[in-house]
C-alpha positions as CSV (number, residue, x, y, z in Angstrom):
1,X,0.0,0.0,0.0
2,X,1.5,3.1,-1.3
3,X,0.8,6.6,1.2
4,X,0.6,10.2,0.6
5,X,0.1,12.9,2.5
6,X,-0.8,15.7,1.3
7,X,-2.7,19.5,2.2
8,X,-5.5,19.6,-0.6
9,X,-6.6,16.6,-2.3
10,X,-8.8,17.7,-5.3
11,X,-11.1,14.9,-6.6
12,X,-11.7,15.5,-10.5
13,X,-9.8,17.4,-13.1
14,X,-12.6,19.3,-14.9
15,X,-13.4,23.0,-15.5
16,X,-14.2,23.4,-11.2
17,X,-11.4,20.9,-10.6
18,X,-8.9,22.6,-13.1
19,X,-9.5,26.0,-11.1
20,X,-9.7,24.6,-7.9
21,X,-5.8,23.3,-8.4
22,X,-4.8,26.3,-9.6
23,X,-6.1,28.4,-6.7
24,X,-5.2,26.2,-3.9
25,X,-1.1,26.3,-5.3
26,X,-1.6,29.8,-4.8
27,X,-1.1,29.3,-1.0
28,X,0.2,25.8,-0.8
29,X,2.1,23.3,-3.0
30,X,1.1,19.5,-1.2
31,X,-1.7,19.3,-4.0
32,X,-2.9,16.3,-5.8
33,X,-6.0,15.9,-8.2
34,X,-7.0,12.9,-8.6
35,X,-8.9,12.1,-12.3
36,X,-10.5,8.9,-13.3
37,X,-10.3,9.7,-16.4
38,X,-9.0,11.5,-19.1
39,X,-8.0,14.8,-18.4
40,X,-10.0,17.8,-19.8
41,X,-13.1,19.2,-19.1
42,X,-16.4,18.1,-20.2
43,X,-17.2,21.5,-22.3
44,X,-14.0,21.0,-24.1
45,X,-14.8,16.8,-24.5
46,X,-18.1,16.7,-25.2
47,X,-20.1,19.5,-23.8
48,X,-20.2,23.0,-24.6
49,X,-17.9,23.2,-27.5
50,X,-18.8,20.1,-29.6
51,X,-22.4,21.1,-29.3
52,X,-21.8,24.9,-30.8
53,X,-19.9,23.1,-33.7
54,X,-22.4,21.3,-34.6
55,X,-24.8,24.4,-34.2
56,X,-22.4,26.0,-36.0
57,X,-22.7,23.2,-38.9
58,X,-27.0,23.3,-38.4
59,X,-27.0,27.1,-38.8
60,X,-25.3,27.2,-42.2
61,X,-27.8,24.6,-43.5
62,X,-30.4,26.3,-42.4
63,X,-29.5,29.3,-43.9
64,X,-28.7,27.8,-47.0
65,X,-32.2,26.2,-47.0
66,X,-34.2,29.4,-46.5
67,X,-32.8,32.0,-48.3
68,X,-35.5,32.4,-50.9
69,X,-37.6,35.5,-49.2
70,X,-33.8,36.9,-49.0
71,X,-34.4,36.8,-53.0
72,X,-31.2,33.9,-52.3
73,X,-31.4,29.9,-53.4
74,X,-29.2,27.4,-53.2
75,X,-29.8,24.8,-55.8
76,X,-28.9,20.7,-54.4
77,X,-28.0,21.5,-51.1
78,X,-26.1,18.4,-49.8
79,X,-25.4,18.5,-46.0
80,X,-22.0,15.6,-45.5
81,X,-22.6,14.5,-42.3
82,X,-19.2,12.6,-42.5
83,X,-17.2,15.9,-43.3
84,X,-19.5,17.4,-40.4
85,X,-18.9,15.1,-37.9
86,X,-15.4,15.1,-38.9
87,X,-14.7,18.9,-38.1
88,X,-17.2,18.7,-35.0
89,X,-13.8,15.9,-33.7
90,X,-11.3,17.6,-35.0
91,X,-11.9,21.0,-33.8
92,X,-13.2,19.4,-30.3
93,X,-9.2,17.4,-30.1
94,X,-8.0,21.2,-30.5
95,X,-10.0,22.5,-27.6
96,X,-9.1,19.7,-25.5
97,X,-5.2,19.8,-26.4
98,X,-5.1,23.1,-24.8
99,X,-6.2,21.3,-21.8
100,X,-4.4,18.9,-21.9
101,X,-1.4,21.4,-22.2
102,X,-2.3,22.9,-19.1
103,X,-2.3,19.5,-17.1
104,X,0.9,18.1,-18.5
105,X,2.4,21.2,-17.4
106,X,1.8,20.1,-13.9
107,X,4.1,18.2,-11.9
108,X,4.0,15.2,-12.5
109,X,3.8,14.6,-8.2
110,X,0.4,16.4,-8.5
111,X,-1.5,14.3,-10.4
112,X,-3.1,10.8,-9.5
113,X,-5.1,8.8,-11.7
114,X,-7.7,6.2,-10.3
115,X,-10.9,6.4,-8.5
116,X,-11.2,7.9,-5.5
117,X,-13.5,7.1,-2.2
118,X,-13.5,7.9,1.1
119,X,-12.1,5.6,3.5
120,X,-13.0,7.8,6.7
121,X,-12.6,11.7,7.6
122,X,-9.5,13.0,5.6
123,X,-8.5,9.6,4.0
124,X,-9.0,8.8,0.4
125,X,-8.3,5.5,-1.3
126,X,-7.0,5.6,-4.8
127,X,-6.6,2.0,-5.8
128,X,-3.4,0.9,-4.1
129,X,-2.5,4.5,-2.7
130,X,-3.9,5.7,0.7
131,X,-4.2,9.7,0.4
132,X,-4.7,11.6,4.0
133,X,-5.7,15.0,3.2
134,X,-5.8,17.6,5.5
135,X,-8.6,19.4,3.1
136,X,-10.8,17.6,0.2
137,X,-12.4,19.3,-2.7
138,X,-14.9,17.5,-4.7
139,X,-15.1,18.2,-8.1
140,X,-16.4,15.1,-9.8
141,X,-18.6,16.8,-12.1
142,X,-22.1,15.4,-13.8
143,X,-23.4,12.6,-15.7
144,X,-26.2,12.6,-18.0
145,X,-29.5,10.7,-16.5
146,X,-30.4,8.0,-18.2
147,X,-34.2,5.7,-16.7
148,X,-33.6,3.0,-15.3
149,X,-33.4,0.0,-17.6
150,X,-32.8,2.1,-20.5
151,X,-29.0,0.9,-21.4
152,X,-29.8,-2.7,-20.5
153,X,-33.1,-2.7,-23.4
154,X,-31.2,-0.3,-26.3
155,X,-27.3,-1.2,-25.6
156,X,-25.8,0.7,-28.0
157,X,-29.0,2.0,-29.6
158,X,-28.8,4.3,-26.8
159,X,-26.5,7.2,-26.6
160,X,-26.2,10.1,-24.2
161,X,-24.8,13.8,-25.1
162,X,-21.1,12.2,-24.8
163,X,-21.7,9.7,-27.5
164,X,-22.8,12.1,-29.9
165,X,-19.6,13.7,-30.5
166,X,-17.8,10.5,-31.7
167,X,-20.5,9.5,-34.4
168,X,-18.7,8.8,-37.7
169,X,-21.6,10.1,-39.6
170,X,-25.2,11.9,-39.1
171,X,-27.7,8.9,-38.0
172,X,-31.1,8.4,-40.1
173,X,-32.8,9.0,-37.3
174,X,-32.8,10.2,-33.8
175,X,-35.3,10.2,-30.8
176,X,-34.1,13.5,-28.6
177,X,-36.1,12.6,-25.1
178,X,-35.6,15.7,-22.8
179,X,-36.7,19.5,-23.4
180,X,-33.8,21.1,-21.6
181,X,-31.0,23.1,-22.5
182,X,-29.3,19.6,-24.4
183,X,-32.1,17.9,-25.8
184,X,-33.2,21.4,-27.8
185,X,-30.3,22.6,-28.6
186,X,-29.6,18.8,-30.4
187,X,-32.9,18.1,-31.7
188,X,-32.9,21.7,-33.6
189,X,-29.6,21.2,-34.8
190,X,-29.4,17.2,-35.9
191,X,-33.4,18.4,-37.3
192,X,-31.3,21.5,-39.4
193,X,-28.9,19.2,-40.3
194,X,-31.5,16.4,-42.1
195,X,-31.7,13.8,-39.4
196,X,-35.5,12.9,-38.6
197,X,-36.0,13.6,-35.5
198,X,-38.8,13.7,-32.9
199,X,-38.2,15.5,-29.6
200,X,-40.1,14.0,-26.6
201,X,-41.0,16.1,-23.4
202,X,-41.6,14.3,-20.1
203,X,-43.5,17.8,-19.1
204,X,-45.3,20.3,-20.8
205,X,-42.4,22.5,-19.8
206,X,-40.0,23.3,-22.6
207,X,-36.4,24.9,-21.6
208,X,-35.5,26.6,-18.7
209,X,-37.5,29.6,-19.0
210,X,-40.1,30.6,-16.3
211,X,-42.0,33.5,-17.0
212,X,-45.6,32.3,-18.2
213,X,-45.8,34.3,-21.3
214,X,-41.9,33.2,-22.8
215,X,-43.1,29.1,-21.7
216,X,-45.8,30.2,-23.9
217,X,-44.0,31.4,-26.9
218,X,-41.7,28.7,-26.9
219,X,-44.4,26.2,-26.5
220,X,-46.1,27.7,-30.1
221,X,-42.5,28.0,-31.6
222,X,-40.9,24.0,-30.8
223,X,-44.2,23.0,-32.2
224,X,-44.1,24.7,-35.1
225,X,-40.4,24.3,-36.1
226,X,-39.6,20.3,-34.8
227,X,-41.9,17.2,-34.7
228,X,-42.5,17.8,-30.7
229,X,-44.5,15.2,-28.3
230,X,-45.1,17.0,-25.2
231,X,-46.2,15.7,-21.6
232,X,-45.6,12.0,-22.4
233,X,-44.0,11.6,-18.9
234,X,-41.2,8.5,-19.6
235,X,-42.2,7.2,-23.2
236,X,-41.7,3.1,-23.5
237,X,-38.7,2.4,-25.7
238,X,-37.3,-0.9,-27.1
239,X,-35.2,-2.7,-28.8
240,X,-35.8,-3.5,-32.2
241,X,-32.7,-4.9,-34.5
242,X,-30.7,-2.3,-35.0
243,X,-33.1,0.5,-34.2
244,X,-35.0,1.5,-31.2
245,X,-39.2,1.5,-31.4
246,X,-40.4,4.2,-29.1
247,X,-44.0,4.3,-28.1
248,X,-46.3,6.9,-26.2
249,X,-49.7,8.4,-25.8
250,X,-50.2,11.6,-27.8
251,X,-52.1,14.7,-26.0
252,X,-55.5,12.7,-27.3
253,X,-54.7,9.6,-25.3
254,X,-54.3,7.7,-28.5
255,X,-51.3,5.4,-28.6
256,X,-48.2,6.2,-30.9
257,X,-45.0,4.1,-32.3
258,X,-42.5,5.2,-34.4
259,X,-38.6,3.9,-34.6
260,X,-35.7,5.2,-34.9
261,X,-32.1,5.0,-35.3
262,X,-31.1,5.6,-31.7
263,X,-32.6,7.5,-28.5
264,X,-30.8,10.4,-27.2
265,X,-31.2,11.0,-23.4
266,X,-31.6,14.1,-22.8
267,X,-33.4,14.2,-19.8
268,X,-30.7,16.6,-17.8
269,X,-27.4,15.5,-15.7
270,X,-27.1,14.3,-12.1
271,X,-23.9,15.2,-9.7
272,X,-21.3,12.1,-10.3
273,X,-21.1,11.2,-6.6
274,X,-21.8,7.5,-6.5
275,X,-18.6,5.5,-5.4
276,X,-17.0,8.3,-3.5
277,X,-18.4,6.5,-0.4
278,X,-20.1,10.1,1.2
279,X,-21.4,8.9,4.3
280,X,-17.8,8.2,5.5
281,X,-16.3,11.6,5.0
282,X,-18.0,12.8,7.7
283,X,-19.4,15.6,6.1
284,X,-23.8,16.5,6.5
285,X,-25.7,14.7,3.5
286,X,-29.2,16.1,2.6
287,X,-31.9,13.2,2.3
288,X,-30.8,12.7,-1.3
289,X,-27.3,11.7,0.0
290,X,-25.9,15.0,-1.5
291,X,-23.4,17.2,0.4
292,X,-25.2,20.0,2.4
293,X,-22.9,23.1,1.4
294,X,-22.8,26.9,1.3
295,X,-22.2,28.0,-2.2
296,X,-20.3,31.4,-1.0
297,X,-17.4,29.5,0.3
298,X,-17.8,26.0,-1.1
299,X,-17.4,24.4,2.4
300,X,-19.5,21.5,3.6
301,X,-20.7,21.7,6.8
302,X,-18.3,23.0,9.0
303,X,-15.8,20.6,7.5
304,X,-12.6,20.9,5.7
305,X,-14.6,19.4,2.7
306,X,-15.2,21.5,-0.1
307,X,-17.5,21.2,-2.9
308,X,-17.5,22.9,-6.4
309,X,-18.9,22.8,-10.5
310,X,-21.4,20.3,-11.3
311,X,-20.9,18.2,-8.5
312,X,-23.0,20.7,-6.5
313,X,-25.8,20.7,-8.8
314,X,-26.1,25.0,-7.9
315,X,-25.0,26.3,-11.3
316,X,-24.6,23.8,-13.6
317,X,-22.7,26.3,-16.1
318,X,-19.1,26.0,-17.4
319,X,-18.3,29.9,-16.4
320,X,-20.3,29.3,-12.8
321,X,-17.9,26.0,-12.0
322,X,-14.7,28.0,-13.0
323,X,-16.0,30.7,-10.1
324,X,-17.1,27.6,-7.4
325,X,-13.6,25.9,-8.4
326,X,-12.0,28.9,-7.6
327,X,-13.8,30.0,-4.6
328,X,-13.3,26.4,-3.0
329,X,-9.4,26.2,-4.1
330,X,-8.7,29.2,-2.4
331,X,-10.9,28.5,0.7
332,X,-9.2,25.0,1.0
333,X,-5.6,26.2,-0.1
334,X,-5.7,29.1,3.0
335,X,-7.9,26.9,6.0
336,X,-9.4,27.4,8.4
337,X,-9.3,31.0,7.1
338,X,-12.7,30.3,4.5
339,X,-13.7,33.5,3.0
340,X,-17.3,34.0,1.4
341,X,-16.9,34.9,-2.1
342,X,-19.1,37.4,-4.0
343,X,-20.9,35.4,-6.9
344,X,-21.3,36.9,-10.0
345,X,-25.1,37.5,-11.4
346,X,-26.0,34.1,-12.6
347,X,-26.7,33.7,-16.7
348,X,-27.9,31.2,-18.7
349,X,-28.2,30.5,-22.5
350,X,-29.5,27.8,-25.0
351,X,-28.0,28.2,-28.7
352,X,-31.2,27.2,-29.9
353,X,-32.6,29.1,-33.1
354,X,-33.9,31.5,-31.6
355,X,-31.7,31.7,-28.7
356,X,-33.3,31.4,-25.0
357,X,-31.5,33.5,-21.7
358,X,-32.0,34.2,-18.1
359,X,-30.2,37.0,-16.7
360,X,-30.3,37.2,-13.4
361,X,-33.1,36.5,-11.2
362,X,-35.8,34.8,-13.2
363,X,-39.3,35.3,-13.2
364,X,-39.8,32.1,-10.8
365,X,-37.0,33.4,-8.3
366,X,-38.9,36.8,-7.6
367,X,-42.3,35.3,-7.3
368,X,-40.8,32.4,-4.9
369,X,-39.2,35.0,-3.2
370,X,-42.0,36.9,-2.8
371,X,-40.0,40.1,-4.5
372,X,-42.2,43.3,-5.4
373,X,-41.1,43.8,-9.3
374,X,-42.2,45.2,-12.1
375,X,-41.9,43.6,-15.8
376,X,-41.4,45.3,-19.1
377,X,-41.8,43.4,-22.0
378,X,-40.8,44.2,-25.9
379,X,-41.5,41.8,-29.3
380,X,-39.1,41.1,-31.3
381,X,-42.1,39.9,-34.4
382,X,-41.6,43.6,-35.8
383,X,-38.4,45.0,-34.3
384,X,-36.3,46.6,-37.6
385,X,-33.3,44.9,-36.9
386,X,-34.4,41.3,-36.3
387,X,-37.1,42.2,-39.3
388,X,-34.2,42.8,-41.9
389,X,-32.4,39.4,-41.1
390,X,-35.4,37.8,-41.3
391,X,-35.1,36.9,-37.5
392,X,-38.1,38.5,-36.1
393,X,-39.1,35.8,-33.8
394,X,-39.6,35.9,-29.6
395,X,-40.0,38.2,-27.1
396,X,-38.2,39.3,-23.8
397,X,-39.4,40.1,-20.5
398,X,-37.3,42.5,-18.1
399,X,-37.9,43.1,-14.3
400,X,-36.6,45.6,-12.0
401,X,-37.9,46.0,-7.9
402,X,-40.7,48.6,-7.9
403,X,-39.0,50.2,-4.4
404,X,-36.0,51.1,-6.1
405,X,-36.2,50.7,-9.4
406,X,-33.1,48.6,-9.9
407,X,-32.9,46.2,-12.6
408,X,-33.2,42.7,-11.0
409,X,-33.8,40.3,-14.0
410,X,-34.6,39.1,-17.5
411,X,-35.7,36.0,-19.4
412,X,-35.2,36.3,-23.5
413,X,-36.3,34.2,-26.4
414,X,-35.4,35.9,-29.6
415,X,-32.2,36.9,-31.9
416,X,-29.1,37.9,-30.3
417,X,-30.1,37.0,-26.8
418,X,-26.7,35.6,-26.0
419,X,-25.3,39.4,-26.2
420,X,-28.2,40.6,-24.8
421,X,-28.5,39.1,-21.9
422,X,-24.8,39.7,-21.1
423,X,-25.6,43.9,-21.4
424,X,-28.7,42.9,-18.7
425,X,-26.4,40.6,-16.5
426,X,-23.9,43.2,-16.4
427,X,-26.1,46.0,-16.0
428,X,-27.3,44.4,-13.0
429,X,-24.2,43.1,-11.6
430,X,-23.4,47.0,-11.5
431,X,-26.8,47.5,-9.4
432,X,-28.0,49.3,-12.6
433,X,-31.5,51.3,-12.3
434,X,-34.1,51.2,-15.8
435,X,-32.7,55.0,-15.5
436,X,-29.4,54.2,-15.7
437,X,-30.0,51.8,-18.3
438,X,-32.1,53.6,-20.4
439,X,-29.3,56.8,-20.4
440,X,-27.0,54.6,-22.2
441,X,-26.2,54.4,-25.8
442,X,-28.4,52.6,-28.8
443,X,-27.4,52.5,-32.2
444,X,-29.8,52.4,-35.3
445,X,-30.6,49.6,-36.3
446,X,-29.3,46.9,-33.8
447,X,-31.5,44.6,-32.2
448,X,-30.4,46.1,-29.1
449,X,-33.1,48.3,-29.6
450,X,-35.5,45.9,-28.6
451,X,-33.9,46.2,-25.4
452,X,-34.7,49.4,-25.2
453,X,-38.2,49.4,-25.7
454,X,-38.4,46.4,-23.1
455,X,-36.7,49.2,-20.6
456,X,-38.9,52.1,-22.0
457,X,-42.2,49.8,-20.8
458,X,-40.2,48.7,-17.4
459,X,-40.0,52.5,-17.0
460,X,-43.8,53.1,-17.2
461,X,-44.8,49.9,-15.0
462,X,-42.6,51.2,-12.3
463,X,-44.4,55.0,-12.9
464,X,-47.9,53.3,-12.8
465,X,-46.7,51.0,-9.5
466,X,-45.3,54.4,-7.6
C-alpha cells in the first residue's frame, strides 16, 4: 500500500477541478487531483464546444435552405454528415489539447489517476495508494441521467450527449427525449442538419424559462419548427434490431409508435457522486445523500470538505464552475481562514434558433421570493433589426424592484439573446437602475433596440406602481 500525505486533495480534473488546483497552489504546494479519467473538461470533451460546432454546422444549412424571401437559393444542397462530424472531432481534439497542455504542465507529483473514495474523515483511497488530506475538494462533475433499464433494453442503440460527439456520420434517425438546454439545442440542430428527429417532453415545460408568457411562446414556436411530443411523462422504448421502437400516448390519449435509429437522453445531468463512499467523510448529507454546502465559500458543513462545478448541482454552467472551483481552491488552499466569495449575477443560455437567456433573477426566483417587481416586456415579431435578417421571432421580458427601481432580471427568447443578456447581466451586476439603463447608448438599427423598448415599458410599470 502506497501513502501520501498531502494539504489539498482535489477529486476531479474538470473545469471546477482545473481552477480549484490552480487556486489552492496559490497558497500551498502539497496538492494532488485525482482524475478517473482523461484529463479535460467536459465543455471542451463533449459538452459545450462540440455542441456549438455542430450548431455551428446546423446554422449554415439552415441558412442555405431558407434564403429564398432573401431573394437567395441554393440549388442541391447536400449536408455531408461525414465531413461534419469530422470537423465537429477535429476542432473538439484542438480544444481539449489546450487542456491537456495545461495539465501536462503540472508536476508530474500532483497528479493521480484512479478512482477515488473515502475511506473515513480526511482519508482517500485511490486504488493501491492511501491519500490523508488535510482538506478535500470534490469536483467530480455530472453525468447525464439516463431511466432505469434504458441501457440494459437499447445497448448501443442508446447514446447520451457524450456519444454524440464520436458518431462517424449523421444517424437516419434520432429520438431526442428531454426539453432542456441539451435535448433542444440537439434536436434543432441534428433536425437542421437532415436527421429525422422527434423531440419528446416528459413535461409540458420546454427549456429553462419561467416566465408564463416566454413558456408560452416557446411552447407555439418548438411546435411549429420540430416534430415535438409534449407531456408524455417516460415514453416506452425498445429494442428493435438495430433500431429503437419508441411508443407513447399523444395529447388525445391515442397510442403512438415510431422507430428510430437511436434514443438520445436528454433528460438533464445528475452530480457524479456515486462511489465516492459520502457517508464516510464525515461531512452533512441532505436526504438525497448529496453534500449540504454553502455556495459562497464552497465548504460543507463545518468541515474541511469542499464542494465545487457540477458536482453541487447550484450552477450547472461552465463559467459558474470555474468561479465555485475557484472559490473552493482558495478557501481549502488558505484553511481554516474560509472566506465567502461574492458570486457573479447568474446567466444562462440555449443556442437554440432563436436563442433562449436568463439573466439574473428569473421570473420564478422573484415570485418564490416573494420580490415586489415590475416587468417590461418588448416583441421582437416587428423589431427593424431582427425584421431585416429575417429573424423576427420571440419576445423578452425585463424586471426591475418597484422600491427602487433597480434592474433585477430578465428572461429572453429571440435573436441575439446571447449578447443581450450579457448587457442585462452586467447592468445588473453594476446595481444598474431602468434609469441608468435607459441613459446609455443605442445605435440604429441593432436589435439592441429591442432592449430598449423592453426598458422604455419597465420605466412606465414602475411609474404606474409608484
Amino acid at each position: 500500500m502506497n501513502s501520501l500525505k498531502v494539504d489539498v486533495a482535489i477529486i476531479g480534473a474538470g473545469s471546477a477541478g482545473m481552477s480549484a488546483y490552480k487556486a489552492a497552489r496559490k497558497h500551498t504546494d502539497r496538492v494532488v487531483v485525482i482524475e478517473q479519467g482523461p484529463y479535460g473538461t467536459t465543455c471542451a470533451r463533449v459538452g459545450c464546444m462540440p455542441s456549438k460546432l455542430l450548431i455551428a454546422a446546423a446554422d449554415h444549412a439552415h441558412a442555405v435552405a431558407t434564403g429564398e424571401p432573401f431573394g437567395v437559393t441554393v440549388a442541391g444542397l447536400k449536408i455531408d454528415g461525414a465531413a461534419v462530424m469530422a470537423r465537429v472531432r477535429r476542432e473538439r481534439d484542438r480544444f481539449v489539447g489546450f487542456v491537456l497542455d495545461t495539465v501536462d504542465g503540472w508536476p508530474d507529483a500532483h497528479k493521480l489517476s484512479g478512482a477515488a473514495r473515502f475511506e473515513a474523515p480526511g482519508r482517500l483511497r485511490v486504488a493501491d495508494t492511501c491519500v490523508e488530506a488535510a482538506r478535500v475538494i470534490i469536483a467530480t462533475g455530472a453525468t447525464p441521467a439516463v431511466p432505469a433499464g434504458w441501457r440494459e433494453r437499447l445497448g448501443d442503440r442508446l447514446v447520451v450527449n457524450d456519444d454524440v460527439f464520436e458518431w462517424d456520420a449523421l444517424p437516419e434517425s434520432v429520438a431526442v427525449v428531454g426539453t432542456g438546454v441539451v435535448g433542444l439545442e440537439l434536436a434543432q440542430a441534428l433536425h437542421r442538419l437532415g436527421v429525422r428527429v422527434r423531440l419528446f417532453g416528459r413535461s409540458q415545460r420546454v427549456g429553462p424559462l419561467t416566465d408564463p408568457a416566454l413558456q408560452a411562446a416557446v411552447a407555439a414556436w418548438i411546435n411549429a419548427t420540430l416534430p415535438y411530443s409534449g407531456n408524455v411523462g417516460e415514453p416506452e422504448v425498445d429494442r428493435d434490431g438495430d433500431g429503437v421502437v419508441v411508443t407513447w400516448k399523444d395529447e388525445r390519449g391515442h397510442e403512438r409508435r415510431e422507430r428510430f435509429a437511436f434514443v438520445l437522453a436528454a433528460a438533464g445531468r445528475r452530480p457524479a457522486l456515486a462511489g465516492l463512499d459520502l457517508d464516510k467523510a464525515g461531512i452533512p448529507l441532505d436526504a438525497r445523500g448529496r453534500p449540504v454546502f454553502d455556495p459562497a465559500t464552497g465548504r460543507i458543513g463545518d468541515t474541511p470538505v469542499f464542494i465545487a462545478g457540477d458536482a453541487d448541482d447550484d450552477r450547472p454552467v461552465l463559467h459558474e464552475a470555474a468561479d465555485e472551483g475557484r472559490i473552493a481552491g482558495d478557501n481549502a488552499g488558505r484553511y481554516p481562514d474560509v472566506r465567502p466569495a461574492e458570486r457573479r449575477t447568474p446567466l444562462t443560455i440555449v443556442f437554440t434558433d432563436p436563442q433562449m437567456a436568463i439573466a439574473g433573477a428569473s421570473h420564478a426566483d422573484l415570485t418564490r421570493r416573494g420580490v415586489a417587481f415590475a416587468q417590461g416586456a418588448a416583441s421582437f415579431a416587428d423589431q427593424g433589426r431582427a425584421r431585416t435578417m429575417g429573424r423576427n421571432l420571440g419576445e423578452m421580458r425585463v424586471y426591475a424592484g418597484k422600491a427602487d427601481g433597480r434592474l433585477l432580471g430578465a428572461e429572453l427568447f429571440g435573436p441575439d439573446a446571447e449578447h443581450l443578456a450579457h448587457l442585462l447581466a452586467w447592468a445588473i451586476q453594476r446595481g444598474d437602475t431602468v434609469t441608468d439603463a435607459l441613459a446609455a447608448p443605442f445605435y440604429h438599427p441593432v436589435v439592441e433596440e429591442g432592449l430598449r423598448t423592453a426598458l422604455q415599458n419597465l420605466a412606465r410599470a414602475l411609474r404606474d406602481a409608484s
